[in-house]
C-alpha positions as CSV (number, residue, x, y, z in Angstrom):
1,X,0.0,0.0,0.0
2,X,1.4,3.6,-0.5
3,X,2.0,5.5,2.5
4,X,1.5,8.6,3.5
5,X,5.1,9.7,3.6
6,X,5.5,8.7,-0.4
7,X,1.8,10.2,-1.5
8,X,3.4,13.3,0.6
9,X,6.5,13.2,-1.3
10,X,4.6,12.6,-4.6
11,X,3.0,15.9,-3.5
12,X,5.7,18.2,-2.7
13,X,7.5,17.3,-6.1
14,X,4.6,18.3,-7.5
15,X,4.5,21.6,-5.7
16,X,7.5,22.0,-7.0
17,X,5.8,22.2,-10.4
18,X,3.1,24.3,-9.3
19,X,4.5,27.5,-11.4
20,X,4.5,25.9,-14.3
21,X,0.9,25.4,-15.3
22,X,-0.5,27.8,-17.8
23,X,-2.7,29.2,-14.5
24,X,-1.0,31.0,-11.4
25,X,-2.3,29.4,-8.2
26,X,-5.6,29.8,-6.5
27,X,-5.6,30.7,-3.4
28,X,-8.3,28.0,-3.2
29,X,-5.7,25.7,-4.5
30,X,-3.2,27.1,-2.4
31,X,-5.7,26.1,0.6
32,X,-5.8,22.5,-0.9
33,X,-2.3,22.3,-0.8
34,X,-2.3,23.4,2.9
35,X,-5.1,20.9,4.1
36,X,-3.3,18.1,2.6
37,X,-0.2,18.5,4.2
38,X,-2.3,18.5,7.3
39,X,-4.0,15.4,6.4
40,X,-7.7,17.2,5.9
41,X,-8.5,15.1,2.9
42,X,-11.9,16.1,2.7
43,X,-11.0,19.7,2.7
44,X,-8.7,19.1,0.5
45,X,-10.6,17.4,-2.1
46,X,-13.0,20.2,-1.7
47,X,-10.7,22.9,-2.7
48,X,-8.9,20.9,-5.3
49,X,-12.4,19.5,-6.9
50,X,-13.6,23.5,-7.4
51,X,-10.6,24.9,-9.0
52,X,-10.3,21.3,-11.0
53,X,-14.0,21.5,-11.9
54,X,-13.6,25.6,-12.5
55,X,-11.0,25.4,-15.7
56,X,-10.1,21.8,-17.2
57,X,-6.4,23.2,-17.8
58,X,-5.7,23.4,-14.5
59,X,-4.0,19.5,-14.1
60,X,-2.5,20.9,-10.3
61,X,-5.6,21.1,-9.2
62,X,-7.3,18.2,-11.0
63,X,-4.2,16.0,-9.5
64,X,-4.7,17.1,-6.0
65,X,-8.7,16.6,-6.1
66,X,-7.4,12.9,-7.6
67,X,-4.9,12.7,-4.7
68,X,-7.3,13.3,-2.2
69,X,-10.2,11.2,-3.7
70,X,-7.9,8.1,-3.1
71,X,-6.6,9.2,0.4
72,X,-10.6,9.3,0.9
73,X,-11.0,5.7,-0.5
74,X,-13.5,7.9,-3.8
75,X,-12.1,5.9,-6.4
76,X,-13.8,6.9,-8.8
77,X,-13.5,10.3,-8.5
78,X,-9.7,9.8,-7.7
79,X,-9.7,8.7,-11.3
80,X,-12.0,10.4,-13.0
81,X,-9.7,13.9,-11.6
82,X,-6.7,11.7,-12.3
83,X,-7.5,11.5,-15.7
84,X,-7.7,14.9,-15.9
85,X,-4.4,15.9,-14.6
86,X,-3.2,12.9,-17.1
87,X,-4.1,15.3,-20.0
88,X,-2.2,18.0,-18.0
89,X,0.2,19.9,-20.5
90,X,2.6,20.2,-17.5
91,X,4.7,16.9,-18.5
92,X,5.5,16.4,-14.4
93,X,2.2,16.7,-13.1
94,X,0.9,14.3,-16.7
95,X,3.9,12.4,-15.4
96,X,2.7,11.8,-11.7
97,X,-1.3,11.5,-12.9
98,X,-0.4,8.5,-14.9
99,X,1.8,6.7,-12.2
100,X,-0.8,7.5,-9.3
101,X,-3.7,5.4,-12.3
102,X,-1.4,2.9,-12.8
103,X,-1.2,2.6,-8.6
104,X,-5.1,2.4,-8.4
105,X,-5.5,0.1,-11.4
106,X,-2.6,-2.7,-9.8
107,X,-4.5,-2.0,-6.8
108,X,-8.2,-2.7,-8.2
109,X,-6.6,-5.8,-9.9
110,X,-7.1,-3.9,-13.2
111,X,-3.6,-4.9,-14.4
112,X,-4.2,-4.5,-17.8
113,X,-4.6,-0.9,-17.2
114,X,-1.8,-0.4,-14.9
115,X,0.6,0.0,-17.8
């Protein structure tokens, strides 16, 4: 199972990426960010679901919501955001949104998909 200490390094190398999105940051996103790190998944998801849901070229935001959807056990909405961020045009966050799917797929027993 991934633990939290690798989903919260996933998540700080993808801070790192933050800046790079055609969007600056939200500071509803920005709030995401911050409930994560504290572990409030649900307000998390929240934050990241409404910037996701606001503007389909913000991947961050779509990744985080996914994030958050699996640390909430929503796997379906931890894939459907995932999918999302997937089509990010930030190659590290596209990069981290495909690996995280491939992690829920393997765990579903959906190997075929895990690729």
């Amino acid at each position: 199972m991934f633990s939290r200490m690798k989903m919260l390094a996933l998540l700080a190398l993808s801070l790192l990426t933050l800046g790079c999105e055609s969007q600056p940051p939200s500071p509803a996103l920005h709030a995401a960010y911050n409930a994560y790190h504290r572990g409030n998944y649900a307000e998390s998801y929240g934050n990241a679901k409404a910037v996701a849901d606001a503007s389909i070229e913000h991947g961050d935001a779509a990744y985080l919501a996914g994030l958050s959807a699996y640390q909430l056990k929503q796997s379906g909405d931890a894939e459907r955001y995932l999918q999302q961020a997937a089509g990010a045009s930030n190659v590290k966050t596209s990069g981290d949104a495909h690996a995280m799917l491939g992690r829920i797929y393997a765990e579903q027993g959906r190997h075929e998909r895990a690729v």
